[in-house]
DSSP file (Angstrom, degrees, kcal/mol; ACC not computed):
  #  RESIDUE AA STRUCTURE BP1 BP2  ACC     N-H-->O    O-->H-N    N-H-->O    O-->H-N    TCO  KAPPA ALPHA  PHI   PSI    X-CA   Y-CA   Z-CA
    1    1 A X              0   0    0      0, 0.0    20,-3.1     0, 0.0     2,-0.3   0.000 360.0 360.0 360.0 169.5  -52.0   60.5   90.1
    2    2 A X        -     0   0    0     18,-0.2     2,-0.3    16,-0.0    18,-0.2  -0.853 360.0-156.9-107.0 148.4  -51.1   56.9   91.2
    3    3 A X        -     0   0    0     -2,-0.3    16,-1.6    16,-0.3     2,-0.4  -0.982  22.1-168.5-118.6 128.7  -52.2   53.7   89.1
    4    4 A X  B     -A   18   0A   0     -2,-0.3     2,-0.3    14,-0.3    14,-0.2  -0.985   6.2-161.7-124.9 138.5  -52.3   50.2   91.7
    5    5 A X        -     0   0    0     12,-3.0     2,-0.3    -2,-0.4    12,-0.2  -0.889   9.1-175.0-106.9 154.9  -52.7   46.8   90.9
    6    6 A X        -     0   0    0     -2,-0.3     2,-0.4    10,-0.1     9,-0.1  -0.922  19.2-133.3-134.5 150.5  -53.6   43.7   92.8
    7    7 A X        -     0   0    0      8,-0.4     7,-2.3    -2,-0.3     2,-0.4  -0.986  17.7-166.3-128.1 147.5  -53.6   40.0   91.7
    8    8 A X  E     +B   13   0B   0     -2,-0.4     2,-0.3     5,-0.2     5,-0.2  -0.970  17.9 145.0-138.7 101.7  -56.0   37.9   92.2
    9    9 A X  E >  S-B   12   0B   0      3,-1.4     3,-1.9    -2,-0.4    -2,-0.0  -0.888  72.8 -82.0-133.5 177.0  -56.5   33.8   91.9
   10   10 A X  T 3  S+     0   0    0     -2,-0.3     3,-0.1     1,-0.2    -2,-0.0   0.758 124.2  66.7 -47.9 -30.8  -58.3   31.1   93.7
   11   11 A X  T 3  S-     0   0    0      1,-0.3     2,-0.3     0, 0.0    -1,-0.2   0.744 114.6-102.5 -57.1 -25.1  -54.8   31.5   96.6
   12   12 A X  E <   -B    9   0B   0     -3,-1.9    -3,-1.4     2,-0.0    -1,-0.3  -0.792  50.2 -38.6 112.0-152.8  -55.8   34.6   97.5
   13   13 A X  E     -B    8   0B   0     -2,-0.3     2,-0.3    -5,-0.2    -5,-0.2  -0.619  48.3-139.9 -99.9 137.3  -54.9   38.8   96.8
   14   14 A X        -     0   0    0     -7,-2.3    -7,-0.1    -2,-0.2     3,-0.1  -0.552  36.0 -78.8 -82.8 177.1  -51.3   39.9   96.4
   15   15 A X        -     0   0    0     -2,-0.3    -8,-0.4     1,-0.2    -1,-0.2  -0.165  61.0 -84.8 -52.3 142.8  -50.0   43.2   98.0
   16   16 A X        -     0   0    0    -10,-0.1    -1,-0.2    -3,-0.1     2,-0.2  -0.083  36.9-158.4 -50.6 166.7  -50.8   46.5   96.1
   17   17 A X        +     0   0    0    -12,-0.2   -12,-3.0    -3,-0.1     2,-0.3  -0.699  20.8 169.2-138.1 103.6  -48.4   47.8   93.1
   18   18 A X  B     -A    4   0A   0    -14,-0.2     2,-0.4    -2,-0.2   -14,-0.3  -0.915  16.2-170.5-127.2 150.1  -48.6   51.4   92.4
   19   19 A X        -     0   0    0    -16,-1.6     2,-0.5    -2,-0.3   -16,-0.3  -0.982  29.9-116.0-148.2 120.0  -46.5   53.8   90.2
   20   20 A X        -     0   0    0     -2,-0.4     2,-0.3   -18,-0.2   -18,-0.2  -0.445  33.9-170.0 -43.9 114.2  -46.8   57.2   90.1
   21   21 A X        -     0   0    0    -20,-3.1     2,-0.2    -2,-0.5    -2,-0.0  -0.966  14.9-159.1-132.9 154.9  -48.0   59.2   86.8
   22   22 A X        -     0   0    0     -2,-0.3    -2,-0.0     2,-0.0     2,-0.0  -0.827  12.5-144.9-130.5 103.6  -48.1   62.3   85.8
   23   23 A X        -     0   0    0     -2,-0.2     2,-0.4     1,-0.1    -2,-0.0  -0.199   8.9-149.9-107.6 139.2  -50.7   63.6   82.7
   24   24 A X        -     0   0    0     31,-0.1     2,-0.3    -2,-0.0    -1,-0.1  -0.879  13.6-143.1-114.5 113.1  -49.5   66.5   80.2
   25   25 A X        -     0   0    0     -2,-0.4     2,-0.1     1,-0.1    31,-0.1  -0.814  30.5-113.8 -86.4 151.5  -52.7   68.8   78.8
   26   26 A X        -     0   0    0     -2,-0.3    29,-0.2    29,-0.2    28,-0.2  -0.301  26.5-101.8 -89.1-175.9  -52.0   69.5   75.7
   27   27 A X        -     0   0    0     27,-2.0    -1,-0.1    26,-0.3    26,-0.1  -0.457  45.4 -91.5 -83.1 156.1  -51.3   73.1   74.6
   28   28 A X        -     0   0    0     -2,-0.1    26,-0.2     1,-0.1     2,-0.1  -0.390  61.4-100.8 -58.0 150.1  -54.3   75.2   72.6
   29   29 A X        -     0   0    0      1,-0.2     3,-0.1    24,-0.1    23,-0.1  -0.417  37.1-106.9 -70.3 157.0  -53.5   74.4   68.4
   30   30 A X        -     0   0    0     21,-0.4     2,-0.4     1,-0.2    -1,-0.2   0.511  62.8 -39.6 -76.6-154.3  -51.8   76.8   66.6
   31   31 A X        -     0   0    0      1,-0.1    19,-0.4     2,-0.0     2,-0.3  -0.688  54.2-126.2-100.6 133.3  -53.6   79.0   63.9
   32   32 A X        -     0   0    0     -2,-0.4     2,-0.7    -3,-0.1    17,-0.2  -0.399  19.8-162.2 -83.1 123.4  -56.2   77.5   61.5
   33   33 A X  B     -C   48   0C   0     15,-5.7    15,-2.2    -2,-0.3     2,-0.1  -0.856   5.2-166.9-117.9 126.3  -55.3   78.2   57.9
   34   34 A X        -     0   0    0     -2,-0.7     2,-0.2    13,-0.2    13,-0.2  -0.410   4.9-175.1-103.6 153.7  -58.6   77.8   55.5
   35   35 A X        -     0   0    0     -2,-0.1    11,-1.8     3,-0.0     2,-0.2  -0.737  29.7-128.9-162.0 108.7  -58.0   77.6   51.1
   36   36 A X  E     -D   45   0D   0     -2,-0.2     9,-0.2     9,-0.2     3,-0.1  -0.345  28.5-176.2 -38.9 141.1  -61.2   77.5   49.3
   37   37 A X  E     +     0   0D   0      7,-2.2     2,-0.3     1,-0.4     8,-0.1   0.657  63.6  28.4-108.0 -29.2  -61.0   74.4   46.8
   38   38 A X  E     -D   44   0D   0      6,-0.9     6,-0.7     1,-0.1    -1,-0.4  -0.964  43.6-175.9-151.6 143.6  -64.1   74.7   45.2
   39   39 A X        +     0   0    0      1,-0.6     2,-0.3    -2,-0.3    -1,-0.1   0.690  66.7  69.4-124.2 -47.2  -66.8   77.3   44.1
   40   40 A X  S    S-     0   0    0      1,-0.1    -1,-0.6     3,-0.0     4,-0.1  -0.919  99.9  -9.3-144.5 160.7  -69.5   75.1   42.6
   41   41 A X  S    S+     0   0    0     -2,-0.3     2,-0.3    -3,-0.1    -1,-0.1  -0.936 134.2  11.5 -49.2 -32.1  -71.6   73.1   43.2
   42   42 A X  S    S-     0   0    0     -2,-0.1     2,-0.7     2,-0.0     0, 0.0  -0.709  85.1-115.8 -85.9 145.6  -70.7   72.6   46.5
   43   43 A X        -     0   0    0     -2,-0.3     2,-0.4    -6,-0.0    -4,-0.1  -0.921  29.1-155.3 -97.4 132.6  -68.2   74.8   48.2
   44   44 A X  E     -D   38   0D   0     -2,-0.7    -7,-2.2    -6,-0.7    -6,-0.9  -0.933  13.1-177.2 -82.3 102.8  -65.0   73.3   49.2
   45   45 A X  E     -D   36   0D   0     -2,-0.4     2,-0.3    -9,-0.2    -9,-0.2  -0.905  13.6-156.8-118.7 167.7  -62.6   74.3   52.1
   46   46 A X        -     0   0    0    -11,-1.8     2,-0.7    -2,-0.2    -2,-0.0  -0.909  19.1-165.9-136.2  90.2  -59.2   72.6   52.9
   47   47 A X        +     0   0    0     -2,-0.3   -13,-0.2   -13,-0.2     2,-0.2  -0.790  13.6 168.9 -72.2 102.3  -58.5   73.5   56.5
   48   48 A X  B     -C   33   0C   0    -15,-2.2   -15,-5.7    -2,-0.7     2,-0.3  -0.736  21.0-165.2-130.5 151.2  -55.0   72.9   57.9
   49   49 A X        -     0   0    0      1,-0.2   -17,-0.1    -2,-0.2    -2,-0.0  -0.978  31.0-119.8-134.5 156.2  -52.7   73.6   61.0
   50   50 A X        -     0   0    0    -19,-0.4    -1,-0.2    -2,-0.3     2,-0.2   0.945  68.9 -19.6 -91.2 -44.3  -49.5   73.2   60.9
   51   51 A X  S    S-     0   0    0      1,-0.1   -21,-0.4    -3,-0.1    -1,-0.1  -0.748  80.4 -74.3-114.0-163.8  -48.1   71.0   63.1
   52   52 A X        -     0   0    0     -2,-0.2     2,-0.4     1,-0.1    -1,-0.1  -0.321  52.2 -96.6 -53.2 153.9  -49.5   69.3   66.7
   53   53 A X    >   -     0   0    0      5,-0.3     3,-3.4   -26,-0.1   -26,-0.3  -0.803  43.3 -88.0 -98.6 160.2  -49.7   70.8   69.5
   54   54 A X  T 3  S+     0   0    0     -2,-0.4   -27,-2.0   -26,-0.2    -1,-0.1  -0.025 120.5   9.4 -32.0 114.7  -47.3   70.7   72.0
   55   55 A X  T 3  S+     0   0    0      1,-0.3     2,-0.4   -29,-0.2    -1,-0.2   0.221 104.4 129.6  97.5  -4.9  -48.5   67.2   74.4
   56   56 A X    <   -     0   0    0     -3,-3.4    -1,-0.3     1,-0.2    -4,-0.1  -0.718  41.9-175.2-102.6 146.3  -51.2   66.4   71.4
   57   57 A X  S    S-     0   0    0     -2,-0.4     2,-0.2    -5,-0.1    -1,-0.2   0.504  74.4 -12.1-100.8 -46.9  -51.6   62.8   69.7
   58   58 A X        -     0   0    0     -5,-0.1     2,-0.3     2,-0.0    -5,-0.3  -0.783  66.7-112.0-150.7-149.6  -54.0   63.7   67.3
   59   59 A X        -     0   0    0     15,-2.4    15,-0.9    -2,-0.2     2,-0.5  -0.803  20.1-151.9-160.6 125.6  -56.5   66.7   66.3
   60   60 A X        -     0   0    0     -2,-0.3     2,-0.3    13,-0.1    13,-0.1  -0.809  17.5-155.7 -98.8 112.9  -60.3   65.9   66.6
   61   61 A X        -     0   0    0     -2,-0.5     2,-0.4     2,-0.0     8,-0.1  -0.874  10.1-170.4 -72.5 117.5  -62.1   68.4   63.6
   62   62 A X        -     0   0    0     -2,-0.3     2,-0.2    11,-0.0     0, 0.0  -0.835   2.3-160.1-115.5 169.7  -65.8   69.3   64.3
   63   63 A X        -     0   0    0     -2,-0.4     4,-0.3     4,-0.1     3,-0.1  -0.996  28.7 -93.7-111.3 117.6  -68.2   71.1   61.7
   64   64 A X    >   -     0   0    0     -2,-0.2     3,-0.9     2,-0.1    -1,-0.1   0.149  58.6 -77.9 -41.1 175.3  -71.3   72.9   61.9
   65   65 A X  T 3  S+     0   0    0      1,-0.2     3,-0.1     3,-0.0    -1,-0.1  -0.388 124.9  24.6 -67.3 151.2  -74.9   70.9   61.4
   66   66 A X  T 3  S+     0   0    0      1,-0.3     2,-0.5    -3,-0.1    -1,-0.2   0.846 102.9  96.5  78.4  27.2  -75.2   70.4   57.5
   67   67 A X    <   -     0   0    0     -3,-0.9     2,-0.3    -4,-0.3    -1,-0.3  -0.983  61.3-150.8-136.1 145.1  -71.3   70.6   56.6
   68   68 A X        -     0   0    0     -2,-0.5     2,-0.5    -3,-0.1     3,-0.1  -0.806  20.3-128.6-112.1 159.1  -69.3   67.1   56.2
   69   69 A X        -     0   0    0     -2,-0.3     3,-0.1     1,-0.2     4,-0.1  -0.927  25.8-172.3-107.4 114.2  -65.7   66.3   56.9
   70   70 A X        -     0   0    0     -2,-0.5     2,-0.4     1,-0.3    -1,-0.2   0.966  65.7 -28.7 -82.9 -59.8  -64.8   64.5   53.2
   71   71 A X  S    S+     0   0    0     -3,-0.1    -1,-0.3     1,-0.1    -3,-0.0  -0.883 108.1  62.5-141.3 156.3  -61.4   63.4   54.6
   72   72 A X        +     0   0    0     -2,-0.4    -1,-0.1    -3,-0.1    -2,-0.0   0.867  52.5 168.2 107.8   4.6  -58.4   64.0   57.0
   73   73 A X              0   0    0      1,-0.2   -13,-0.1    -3,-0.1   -11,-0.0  -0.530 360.0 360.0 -75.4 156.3  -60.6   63.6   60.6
   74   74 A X              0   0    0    -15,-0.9   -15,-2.4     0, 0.0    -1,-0.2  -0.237 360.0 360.0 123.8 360.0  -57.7   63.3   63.3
């Protein structure tokens, strides 16, 4: 895609400025590896992958309704 800018004061508009970019999906994550933690009262799991994936900045964790994320979201 292209990004342009224009500037703008009380003189009037400058001339566009646009630069070419080009956006990287990242790649599916790798394989989810689960370690119970806990048996009672609660059950505990500790769900880890091992690194990013390829093009990825962070890794967004969801949970079904009625499970919580204690720590660790991204």
């Amino acid at each position: 895609g292209t990004v342009s800018v224009v500037a703008s004061n009380g003189c009037g508009v400058s001339g566009p400025r646009s630069l070419s970019i080009n956006t990287l999906s990242p790649a599916a994550p790798g394989v989810i590896d689960v370690i119970q933690t806990a048996v009672c009262p609660n059950r505990e799991y500790t769900y880890t992958i091992a690194s990013l994936p390829a093009n990825a900045t962070s890794i967004q964790w969801t949970v079904p309704a009625g499970a919580n994320i204690i720590s660790g979201q991204g």
